[in-house]
Structures are given as C-alpha cells and as structure tokens.
CHARMM-style PDB file with segment names, atoms N, HN, CA, C and O in Angstrom:
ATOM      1  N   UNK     1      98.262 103.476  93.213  1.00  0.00      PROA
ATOM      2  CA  UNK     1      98.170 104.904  93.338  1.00  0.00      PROA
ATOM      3  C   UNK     1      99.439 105.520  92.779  1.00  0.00      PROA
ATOM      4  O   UNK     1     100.479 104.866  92.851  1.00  0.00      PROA
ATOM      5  N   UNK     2      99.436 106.853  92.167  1.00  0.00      PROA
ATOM      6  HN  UNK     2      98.591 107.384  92.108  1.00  0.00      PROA
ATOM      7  CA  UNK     2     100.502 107.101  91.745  1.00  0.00      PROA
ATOM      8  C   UNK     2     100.612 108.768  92.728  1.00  0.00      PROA
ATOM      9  O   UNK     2      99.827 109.695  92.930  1.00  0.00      PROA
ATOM     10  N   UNK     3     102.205 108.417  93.180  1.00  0.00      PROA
ATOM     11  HN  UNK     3     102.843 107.664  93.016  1.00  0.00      PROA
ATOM     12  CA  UNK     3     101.988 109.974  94.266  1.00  0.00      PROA
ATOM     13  C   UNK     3     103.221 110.366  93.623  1.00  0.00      PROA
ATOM     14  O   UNK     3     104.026 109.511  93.254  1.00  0.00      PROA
ATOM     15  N   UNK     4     103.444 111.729  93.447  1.00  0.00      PROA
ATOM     16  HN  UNK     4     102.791 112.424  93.747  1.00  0.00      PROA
ATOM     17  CA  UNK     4     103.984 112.397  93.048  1.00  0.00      PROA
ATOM     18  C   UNK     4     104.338 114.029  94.209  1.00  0.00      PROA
ATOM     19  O   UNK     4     103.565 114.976  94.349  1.00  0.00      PROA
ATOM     20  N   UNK     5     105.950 113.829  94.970  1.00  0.00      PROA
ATOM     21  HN  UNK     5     106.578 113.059  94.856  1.00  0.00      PROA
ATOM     22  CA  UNK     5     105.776 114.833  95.755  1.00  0.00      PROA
ATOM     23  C   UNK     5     106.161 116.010  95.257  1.00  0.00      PROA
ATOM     24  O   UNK     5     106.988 116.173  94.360  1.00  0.00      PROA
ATOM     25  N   UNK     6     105.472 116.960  95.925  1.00  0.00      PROA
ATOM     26  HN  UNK     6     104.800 116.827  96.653  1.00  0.00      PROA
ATOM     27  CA  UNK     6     106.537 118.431  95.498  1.00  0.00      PROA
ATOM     28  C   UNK     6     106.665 119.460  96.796  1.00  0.00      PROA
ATOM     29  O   UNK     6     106.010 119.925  97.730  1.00  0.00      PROA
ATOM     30  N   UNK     7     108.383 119.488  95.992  1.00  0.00      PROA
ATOM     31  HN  UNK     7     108.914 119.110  95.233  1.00  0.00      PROA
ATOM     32  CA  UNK     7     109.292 120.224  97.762  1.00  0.00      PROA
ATOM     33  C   UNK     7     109.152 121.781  97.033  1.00  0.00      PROA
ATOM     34  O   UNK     7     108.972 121.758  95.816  1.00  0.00      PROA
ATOM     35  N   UNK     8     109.226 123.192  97.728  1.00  0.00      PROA
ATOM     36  HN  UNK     8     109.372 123.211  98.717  1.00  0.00      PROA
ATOM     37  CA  UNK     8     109.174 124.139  96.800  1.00  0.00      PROA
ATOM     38  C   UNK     8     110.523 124.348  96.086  1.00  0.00      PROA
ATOM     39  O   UNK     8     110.619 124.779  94.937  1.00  0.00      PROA
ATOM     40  N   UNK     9     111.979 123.857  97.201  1.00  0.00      PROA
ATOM     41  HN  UNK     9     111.901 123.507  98.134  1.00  0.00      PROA
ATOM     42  CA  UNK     9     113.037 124.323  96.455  1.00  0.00      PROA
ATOM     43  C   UNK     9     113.219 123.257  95.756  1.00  0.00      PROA
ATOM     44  O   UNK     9     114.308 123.500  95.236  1.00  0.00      PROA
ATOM     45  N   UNK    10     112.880 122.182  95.364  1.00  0.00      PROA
ATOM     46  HN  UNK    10     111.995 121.985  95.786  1.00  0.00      PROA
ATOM     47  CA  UNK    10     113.576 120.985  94.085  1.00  0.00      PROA
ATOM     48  C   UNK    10     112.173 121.205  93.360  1.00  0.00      PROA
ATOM     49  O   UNK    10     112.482 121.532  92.214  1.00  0.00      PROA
ATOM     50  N   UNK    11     110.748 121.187  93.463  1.00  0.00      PROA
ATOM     51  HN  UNK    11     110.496 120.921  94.394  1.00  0.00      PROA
ATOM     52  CA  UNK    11     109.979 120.885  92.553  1.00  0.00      PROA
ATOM     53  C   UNK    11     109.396 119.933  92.267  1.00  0.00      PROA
ATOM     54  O   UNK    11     108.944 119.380  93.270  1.00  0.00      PROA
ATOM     55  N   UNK    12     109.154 119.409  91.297  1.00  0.00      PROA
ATOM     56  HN  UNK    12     109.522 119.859  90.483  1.00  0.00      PROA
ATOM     57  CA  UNK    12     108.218 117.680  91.396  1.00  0.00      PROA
ATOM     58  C   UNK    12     109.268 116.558  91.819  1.00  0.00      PROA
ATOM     59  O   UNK    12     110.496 116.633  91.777  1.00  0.00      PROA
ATOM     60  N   UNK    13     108.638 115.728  92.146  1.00  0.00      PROA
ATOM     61  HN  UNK    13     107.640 115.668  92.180  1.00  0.00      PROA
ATOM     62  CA  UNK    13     109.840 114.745  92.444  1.00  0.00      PROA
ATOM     63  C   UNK    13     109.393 113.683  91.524  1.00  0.00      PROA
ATOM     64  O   UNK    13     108.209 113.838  91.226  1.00  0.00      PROA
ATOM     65  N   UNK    14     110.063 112.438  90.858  1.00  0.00      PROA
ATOM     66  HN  UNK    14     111.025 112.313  91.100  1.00  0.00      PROA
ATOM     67  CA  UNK    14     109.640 111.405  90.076  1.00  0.00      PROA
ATOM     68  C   UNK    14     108.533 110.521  90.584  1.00  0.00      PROA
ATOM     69  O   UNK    14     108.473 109.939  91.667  1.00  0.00      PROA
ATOM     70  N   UNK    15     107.672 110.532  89.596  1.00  0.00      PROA
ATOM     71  HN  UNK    15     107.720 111.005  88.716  1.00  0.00      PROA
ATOM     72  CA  UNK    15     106.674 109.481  89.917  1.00  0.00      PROA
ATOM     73  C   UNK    15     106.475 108.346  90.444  1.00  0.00      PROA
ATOM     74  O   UNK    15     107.174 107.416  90.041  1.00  0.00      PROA
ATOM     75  N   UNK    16     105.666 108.144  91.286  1.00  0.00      PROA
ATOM     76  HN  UNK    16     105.098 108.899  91.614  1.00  0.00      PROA
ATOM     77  CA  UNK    16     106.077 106.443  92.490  1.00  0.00      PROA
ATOM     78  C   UNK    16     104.502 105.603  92.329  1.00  0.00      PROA
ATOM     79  O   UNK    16     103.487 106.050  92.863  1.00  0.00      PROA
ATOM     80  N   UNK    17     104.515 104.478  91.599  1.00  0.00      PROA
ATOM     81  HN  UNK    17     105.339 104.115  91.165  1.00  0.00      PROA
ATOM     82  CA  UNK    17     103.271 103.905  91.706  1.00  0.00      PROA
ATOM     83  C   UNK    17     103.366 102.850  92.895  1.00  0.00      PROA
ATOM     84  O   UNK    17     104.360 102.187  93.187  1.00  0.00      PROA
ATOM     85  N   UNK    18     101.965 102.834  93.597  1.00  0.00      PROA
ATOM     86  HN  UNK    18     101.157 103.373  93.360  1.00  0.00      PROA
ATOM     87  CA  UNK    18     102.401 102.595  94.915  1.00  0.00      PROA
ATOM     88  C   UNK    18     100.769 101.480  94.987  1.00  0.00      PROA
ATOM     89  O   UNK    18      99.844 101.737  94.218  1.00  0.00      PROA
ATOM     90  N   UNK    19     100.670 100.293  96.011  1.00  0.00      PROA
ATOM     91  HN  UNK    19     101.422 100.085  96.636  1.00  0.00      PROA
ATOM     92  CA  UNK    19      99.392 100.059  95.950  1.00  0.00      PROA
ATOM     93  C   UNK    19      98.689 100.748  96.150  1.00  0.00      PROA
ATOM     94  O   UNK    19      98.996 101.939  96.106  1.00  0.00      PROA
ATOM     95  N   UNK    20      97.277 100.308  96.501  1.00  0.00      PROA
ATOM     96  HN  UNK    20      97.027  99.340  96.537  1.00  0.00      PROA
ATOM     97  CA  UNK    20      95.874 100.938  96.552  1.00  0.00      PROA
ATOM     98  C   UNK    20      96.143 101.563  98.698  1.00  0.00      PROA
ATOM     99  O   UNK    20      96.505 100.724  99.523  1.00  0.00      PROA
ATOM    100  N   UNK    21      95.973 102.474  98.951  1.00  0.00      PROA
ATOM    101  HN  UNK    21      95.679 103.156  98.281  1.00  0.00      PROA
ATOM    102  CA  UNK    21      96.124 102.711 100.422  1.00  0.00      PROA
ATOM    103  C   UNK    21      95.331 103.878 100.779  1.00  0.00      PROA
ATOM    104  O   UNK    21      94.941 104.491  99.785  1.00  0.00      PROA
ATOM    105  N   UNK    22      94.998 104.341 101.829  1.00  0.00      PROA
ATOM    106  HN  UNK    22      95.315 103.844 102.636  1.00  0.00      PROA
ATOM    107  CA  UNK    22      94.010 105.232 102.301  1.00  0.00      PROA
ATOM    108  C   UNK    22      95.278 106.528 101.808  1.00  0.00      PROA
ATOM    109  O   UNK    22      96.422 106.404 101.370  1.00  0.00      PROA
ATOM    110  N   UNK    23      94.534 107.600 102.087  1.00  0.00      PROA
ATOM    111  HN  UNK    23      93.605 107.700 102.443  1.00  0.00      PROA
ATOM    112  CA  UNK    23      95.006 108.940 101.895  1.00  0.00      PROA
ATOM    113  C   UNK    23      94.949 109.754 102.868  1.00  0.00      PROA
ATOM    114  O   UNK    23      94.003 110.067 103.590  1.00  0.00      PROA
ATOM    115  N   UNK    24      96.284 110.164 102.845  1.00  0.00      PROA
ATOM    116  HN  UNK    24      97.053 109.909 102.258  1.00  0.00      PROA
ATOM    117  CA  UNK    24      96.483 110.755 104.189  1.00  0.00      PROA
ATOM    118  C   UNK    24      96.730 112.226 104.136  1.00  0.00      PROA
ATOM    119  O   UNK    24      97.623 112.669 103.414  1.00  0.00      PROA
ATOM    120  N   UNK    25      95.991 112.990 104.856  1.00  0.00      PROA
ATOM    121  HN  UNK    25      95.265 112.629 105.442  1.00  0.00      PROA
ATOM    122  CA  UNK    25      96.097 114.539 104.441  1.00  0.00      PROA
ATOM    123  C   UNK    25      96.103 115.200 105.861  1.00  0.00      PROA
ATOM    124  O   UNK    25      95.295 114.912 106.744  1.00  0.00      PROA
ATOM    125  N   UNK    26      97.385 116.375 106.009  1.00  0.00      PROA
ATOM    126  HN  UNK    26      98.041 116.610 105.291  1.00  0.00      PROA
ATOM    127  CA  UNK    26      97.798 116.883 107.612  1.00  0.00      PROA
ATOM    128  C   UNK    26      96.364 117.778 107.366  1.00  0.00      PROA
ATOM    129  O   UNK    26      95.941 118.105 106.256  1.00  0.00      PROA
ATOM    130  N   UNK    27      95.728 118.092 108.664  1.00  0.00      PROA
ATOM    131  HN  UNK    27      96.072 117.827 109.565  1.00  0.00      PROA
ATOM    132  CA  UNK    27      94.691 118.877 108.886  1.00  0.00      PROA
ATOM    133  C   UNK    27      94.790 120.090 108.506  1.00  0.00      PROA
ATOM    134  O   UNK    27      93.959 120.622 107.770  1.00  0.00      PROA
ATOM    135  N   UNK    28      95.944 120.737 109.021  1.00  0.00      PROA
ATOM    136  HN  UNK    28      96.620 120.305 109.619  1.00  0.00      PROA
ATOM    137  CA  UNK    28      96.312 121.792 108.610  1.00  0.00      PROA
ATOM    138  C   UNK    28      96.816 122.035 107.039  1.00  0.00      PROA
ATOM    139  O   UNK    28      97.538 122.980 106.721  1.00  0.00      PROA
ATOM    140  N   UNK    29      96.369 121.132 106.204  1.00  0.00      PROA
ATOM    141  HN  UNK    29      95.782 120.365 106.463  1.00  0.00      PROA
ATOM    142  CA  UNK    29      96.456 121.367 104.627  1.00  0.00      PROA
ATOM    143  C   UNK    29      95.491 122.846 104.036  1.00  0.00      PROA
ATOM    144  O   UNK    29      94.369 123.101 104.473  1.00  0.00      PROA
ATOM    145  N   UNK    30      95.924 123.356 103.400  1.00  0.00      PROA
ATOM    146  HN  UNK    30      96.835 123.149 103.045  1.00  0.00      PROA
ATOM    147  CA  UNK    30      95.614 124.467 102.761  1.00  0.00      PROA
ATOM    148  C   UNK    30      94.459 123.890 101.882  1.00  0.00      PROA
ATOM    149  O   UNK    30      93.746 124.763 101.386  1.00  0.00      PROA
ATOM    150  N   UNK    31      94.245 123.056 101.692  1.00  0.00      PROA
ATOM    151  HN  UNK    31      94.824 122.347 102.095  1.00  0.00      PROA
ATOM    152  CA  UNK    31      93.201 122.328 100.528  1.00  0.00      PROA
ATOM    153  C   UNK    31      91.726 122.098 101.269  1.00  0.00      PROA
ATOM    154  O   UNK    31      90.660 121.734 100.772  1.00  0.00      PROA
ATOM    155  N   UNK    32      91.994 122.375 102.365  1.00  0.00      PROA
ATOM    156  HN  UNK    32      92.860 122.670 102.768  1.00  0.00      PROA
ATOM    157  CA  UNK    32      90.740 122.255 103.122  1.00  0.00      PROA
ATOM    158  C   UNK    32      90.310 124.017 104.026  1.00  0.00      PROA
ATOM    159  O   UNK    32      89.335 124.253 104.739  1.00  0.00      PROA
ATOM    160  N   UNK    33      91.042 124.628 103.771  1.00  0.00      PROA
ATOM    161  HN  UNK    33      91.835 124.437 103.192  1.00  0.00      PROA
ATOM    162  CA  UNK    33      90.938 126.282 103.911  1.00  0.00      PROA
ATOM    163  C   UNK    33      90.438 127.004 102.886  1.00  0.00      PROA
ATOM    164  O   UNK    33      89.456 127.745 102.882  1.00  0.00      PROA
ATOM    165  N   UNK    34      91.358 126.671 101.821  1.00  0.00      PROA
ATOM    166  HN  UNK    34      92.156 126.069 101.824  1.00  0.00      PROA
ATOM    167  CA  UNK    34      91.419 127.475 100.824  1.00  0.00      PROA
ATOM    168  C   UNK    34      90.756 126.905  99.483  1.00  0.00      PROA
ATOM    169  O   UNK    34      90.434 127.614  98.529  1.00  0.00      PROA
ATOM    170  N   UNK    35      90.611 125.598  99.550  1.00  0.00      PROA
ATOM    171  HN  UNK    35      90.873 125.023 100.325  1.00  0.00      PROA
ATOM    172  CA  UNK    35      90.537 124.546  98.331  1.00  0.00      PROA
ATOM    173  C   UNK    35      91.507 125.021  96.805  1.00  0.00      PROA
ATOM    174  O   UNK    35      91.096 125.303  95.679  1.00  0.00      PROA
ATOM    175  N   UNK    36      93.018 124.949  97.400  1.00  0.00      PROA
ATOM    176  HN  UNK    36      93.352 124.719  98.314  1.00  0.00      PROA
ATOM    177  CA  UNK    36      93.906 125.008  96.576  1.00  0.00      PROA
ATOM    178  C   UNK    36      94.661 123.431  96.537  1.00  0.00      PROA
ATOM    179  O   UNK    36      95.701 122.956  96.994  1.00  0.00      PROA
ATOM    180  N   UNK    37      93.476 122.914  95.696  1.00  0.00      PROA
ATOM    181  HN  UNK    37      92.632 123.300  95.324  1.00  0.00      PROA
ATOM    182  CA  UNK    37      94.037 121.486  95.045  1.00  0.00      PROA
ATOM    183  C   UNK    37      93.178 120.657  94.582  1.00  0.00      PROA
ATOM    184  O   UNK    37      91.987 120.699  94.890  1.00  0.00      PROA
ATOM    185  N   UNK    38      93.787 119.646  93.638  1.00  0.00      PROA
ATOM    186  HN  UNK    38      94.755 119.612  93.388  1.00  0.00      PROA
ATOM    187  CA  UNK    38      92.984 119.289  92.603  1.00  0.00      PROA
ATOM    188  C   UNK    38      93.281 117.766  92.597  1.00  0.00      PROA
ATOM    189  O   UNK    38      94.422 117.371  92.357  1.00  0.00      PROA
ATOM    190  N   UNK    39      91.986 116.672  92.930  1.00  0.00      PROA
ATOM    191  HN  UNK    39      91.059 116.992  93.125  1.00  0.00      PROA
ATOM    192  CA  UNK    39      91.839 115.506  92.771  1.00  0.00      PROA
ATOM    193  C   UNK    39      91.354 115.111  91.465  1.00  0.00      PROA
ATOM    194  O   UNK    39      90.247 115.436  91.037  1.00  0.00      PROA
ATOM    195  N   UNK    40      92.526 114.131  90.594  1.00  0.00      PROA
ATOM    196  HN  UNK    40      93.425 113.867  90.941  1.00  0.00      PROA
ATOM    197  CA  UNK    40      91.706 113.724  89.714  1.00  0.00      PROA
ATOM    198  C   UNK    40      92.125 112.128  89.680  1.00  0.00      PROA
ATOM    199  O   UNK    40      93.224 111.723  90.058  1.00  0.00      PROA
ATOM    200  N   UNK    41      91.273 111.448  89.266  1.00  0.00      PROA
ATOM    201  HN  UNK    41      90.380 111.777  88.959  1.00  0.00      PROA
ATOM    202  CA  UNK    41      91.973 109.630  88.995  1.00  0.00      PROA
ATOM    203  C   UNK    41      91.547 108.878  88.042  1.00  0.00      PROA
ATOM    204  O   UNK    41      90.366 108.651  87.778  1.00  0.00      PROA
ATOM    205  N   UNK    42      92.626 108.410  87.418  1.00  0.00      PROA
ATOM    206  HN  UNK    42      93.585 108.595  87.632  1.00  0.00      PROA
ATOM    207  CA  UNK    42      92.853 108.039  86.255  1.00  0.00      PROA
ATOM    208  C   UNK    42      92.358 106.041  86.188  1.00  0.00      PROA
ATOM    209  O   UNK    42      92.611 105.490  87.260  1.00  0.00      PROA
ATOM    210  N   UNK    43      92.025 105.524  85.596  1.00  0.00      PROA
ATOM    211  HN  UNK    43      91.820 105.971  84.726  1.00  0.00      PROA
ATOM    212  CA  UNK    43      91.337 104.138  85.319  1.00  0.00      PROA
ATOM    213  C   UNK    43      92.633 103.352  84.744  1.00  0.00      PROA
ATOM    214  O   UNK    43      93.322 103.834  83.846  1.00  0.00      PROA
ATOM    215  N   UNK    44      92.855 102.306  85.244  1.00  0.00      PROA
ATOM    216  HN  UNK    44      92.295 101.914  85.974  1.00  0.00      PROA
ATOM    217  CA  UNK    44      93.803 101.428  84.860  1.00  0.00      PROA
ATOM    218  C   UNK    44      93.668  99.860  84.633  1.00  0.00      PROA
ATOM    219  O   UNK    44      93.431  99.401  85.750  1.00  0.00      PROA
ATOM    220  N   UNK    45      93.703  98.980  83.846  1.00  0.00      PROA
ATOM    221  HN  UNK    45      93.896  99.353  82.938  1.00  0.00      PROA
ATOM    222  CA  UNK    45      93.182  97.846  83.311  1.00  0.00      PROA
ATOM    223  C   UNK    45      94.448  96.929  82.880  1.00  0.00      PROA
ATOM    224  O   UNK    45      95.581  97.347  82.642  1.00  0.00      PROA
ATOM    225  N   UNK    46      93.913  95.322  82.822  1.00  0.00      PROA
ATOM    226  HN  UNK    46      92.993  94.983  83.015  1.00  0.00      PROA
ATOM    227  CA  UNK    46      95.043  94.713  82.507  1.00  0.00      PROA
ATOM    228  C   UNK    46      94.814  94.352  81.304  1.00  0.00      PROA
ATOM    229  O   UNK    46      93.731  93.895  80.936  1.00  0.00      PROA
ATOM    230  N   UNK    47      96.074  94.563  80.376  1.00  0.00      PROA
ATOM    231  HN  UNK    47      96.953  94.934  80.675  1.00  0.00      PROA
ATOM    232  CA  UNK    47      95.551  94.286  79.127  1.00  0.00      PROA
ATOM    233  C   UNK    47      95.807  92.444  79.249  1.00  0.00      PROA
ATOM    234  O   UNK    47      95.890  91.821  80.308  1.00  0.00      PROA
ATOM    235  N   UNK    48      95.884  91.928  78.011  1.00  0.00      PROA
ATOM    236  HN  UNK    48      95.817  92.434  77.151  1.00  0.00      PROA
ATOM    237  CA  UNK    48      95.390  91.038  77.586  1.00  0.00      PROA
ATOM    238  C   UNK    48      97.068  89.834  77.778  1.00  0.00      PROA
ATOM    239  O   UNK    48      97.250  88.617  77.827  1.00  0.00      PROA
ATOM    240  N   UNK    49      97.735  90.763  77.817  1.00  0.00      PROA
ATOM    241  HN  UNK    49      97.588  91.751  77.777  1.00  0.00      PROA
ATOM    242  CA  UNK    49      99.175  90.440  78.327  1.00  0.00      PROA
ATOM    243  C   UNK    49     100.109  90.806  79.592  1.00  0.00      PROA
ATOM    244  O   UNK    49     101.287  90.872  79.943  1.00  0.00      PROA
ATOM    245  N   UNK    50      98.733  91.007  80.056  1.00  0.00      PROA
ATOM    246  HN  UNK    50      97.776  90.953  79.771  1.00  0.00      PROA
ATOM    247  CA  UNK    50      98.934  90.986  81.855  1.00  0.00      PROA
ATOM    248  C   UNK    50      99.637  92.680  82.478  1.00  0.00      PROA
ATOM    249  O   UNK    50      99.949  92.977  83.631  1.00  0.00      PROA
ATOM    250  N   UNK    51      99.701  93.464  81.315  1.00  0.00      PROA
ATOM    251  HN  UNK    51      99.448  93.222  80.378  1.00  0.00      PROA
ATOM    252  CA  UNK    51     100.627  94.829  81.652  1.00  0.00      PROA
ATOM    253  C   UNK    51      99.290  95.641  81.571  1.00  0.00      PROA
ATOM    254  O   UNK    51      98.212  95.365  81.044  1.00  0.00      PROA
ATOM    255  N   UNK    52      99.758  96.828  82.328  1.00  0.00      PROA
ATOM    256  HN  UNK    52     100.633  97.052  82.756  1.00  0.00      PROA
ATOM    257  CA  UNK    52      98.746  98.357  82.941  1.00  0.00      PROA
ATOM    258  C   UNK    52      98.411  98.610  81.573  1.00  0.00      PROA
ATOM    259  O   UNK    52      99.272  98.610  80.693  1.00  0.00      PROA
ATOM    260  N   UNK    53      97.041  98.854  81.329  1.00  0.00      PROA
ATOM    261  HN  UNK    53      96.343  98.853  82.044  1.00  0.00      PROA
ATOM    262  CA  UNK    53      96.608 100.176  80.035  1.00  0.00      PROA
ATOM    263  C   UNK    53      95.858 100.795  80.663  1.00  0.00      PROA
ATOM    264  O   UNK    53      94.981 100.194  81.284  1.00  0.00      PROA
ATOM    265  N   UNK    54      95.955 102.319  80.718  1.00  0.00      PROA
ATOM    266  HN  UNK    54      96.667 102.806  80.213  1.00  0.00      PROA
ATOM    267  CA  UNK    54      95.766 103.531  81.501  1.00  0.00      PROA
ATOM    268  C   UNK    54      94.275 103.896  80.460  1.00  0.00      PROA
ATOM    269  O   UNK    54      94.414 103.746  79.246  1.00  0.00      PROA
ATOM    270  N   UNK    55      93.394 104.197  80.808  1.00  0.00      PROA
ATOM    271  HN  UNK    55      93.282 104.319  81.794  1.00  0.00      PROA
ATOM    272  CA  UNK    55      92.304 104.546  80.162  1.00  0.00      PROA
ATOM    273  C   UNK    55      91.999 105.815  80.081  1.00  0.00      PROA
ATOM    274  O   UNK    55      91.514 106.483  80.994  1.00  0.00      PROA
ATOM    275  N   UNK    56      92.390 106.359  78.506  1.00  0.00      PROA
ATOM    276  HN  UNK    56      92.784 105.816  77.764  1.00  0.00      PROA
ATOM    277  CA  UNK    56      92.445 107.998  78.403  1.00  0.00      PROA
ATOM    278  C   UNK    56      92.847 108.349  79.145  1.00  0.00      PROA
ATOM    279  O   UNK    56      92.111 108.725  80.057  1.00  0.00      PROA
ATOM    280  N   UNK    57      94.338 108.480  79.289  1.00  0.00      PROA
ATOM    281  HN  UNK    57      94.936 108.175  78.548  1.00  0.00      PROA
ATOM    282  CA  UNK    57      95.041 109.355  79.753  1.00  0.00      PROA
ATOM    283  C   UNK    57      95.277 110.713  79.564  1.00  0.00      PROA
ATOM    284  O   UNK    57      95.635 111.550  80.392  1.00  0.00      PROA
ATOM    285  N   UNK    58      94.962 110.871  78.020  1.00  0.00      PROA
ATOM    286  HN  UNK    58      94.671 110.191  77.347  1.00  0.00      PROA
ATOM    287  CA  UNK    58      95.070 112.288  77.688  1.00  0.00      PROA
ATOM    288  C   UNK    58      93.761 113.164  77.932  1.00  0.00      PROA
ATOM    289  O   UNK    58      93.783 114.379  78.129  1.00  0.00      PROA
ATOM    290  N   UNK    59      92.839 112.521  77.899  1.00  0.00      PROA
ATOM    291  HN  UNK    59      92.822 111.534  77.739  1.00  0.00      PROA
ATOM    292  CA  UNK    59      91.852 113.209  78.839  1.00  0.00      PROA
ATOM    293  C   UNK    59      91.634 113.631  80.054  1.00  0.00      PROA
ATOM    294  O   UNK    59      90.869 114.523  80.419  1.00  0.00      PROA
ATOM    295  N   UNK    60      92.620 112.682  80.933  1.00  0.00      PROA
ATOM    296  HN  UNK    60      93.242 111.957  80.636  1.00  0.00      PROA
ATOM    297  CA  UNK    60      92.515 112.861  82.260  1.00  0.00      PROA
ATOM    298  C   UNK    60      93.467 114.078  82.459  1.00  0.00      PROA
ATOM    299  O   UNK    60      93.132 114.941  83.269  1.00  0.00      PROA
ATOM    300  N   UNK    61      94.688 114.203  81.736  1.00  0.00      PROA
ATOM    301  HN  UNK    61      94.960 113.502  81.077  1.00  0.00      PROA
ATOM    302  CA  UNK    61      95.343 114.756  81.958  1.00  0.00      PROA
ATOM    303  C   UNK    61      95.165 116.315  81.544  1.00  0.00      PROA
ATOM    304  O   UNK    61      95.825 117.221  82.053  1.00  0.00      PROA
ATOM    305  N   UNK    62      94.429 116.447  80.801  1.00  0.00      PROA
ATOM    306  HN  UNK    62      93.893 115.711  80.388  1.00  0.00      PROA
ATOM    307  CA  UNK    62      93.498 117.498  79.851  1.00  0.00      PROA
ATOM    308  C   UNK    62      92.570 118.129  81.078  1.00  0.00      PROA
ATOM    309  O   UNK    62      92.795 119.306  81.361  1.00  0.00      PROA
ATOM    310  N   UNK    63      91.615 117.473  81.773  1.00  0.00      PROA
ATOM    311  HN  UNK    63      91.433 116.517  81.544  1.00  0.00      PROA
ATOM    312  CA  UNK    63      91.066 117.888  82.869  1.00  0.00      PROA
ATOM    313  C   UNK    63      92.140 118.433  83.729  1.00  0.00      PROA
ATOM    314  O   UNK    63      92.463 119.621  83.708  1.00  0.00      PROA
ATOM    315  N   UNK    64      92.550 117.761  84.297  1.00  0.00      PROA
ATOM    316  HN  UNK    64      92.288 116.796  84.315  1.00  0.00      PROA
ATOM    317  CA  UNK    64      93.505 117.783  85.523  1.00  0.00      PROA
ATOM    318  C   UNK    64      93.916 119.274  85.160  1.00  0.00      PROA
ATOM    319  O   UNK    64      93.266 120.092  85.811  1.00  0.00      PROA
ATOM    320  N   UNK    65      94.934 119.886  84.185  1.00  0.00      PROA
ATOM    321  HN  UNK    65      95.461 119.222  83.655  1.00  0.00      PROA
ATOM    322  CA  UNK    65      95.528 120.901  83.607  1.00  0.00      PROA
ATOM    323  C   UNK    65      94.762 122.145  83.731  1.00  0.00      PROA
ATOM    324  O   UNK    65      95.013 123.336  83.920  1.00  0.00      PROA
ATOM    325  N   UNK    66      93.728 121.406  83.551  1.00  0.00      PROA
ATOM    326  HN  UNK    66      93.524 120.439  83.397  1.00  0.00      PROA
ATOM    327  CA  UNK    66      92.321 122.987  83.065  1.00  0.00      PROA
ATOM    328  C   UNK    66      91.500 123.034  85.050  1.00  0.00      PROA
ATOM    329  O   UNK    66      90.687 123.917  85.325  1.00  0.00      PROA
ATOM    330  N   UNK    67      91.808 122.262  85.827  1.00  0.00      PROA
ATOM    331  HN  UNK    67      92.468 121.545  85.604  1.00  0.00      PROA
ATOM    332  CA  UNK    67      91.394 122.596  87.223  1.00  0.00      PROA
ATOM    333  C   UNK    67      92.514 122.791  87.447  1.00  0.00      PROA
ATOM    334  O   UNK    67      92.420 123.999  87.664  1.00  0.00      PROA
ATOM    335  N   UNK    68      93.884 122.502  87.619  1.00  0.00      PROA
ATOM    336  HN  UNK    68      93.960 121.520  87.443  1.00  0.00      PROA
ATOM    337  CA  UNK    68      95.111 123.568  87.577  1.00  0.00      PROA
ATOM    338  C   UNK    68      94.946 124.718  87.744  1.00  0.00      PROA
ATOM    339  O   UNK    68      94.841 125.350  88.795  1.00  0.00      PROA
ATOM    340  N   UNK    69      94.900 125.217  86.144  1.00  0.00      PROA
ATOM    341  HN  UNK    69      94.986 124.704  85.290  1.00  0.00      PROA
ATOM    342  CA  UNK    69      94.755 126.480  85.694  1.00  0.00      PROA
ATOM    343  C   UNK    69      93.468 127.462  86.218  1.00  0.00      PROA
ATOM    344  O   UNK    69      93.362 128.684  86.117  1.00  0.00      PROA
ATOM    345  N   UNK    70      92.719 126.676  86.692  1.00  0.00      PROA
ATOM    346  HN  UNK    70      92.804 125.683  86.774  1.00  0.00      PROA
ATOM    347  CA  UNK    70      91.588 127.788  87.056  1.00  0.00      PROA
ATOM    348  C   UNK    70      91.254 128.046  88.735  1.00  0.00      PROA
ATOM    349  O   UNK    70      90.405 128.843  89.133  1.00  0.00      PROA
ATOM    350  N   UNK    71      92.113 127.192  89.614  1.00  0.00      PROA
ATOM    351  HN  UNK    71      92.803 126.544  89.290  1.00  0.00      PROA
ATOM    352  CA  UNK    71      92.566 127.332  90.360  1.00  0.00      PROA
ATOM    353  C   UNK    71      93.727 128.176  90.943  1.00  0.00      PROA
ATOM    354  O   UNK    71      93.939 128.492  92.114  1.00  0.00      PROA
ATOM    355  N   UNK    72      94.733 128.585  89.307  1.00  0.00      PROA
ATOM    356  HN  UNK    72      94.561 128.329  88.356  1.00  0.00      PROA
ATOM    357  CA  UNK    72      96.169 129.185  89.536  1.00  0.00      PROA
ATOM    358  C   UNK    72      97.460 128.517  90.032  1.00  0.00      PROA
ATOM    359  O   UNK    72      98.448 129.153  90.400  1.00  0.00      PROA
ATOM    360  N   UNK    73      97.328 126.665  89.999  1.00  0.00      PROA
ATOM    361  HN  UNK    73      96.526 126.148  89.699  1.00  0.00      PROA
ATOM    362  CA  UNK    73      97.978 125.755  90.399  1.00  0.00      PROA
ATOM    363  C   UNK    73      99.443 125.862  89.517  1.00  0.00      PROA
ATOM    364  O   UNK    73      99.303 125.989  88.301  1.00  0.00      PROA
ATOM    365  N   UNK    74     100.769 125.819  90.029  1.00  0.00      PROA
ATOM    366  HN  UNK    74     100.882 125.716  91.018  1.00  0.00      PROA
ATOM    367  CA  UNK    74     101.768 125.734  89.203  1.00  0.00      PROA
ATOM    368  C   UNK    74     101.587 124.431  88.326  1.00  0.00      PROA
ATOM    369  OT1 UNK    74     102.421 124.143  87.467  1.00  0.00      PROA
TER     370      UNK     74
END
C-alpha cells in the first residue's frame, strides 16, 4: 500500500510503501459526510527481475487528478 499523509500546516508528507493491511478510517471522517475524497489503486507486478512494475501509472494518476478536481480536492 502506498500512504501518503497530509498535515494542513506542512502539506504532503513523503511517500511510505507499506504491506497489504486493512484500512483504517476515524468515523468522524469528512469522506463519509461529505464524500470529500478520492480512492483510487494502482496494479503492481513483478517484473521478470524480481523489481515492482506499476501498471499505467499515468493513467491512474490521470484519473485520480480529474476526481480531485471535480471534487475541488487540493
């Protein structure tokens, strides 16, 4: 899994790939009020030399951007 936090006064924090683990969300999340947030997940494979190849990434990331944006997500 890759989690990525964000504080409002620092902003994104660096990317953390982490195993596979349940998801944990406080009740009181705004994403379940308001649905201000955006799930997307990306496909990952071993190549042929045992390292991650991310499957269309730029697509995923292309989506992701455009439910962002139409949401009003920074």
């Amino acid at each position: 899994m890759l989690i990525i936090e964000h504080d409002p006064a620092t902003g994104w924090s660096a990317p953390v790939i982490k195993p596979y683990s349940p998801l944990t969300l406080d009740p009181a999340s705004s994403v379940f009020h308001y649905a201000t947030a955006v799930f997307e997940g990306m496909k990952a494979f071993r190549g042929p030399d045992g390292k991650p190849i991310l499957f269309r990434p730029e697509m995923n990331m292309d989506r992701f951007a455009m439910s962002a944006e139409r949401i009003a997500l920074p």
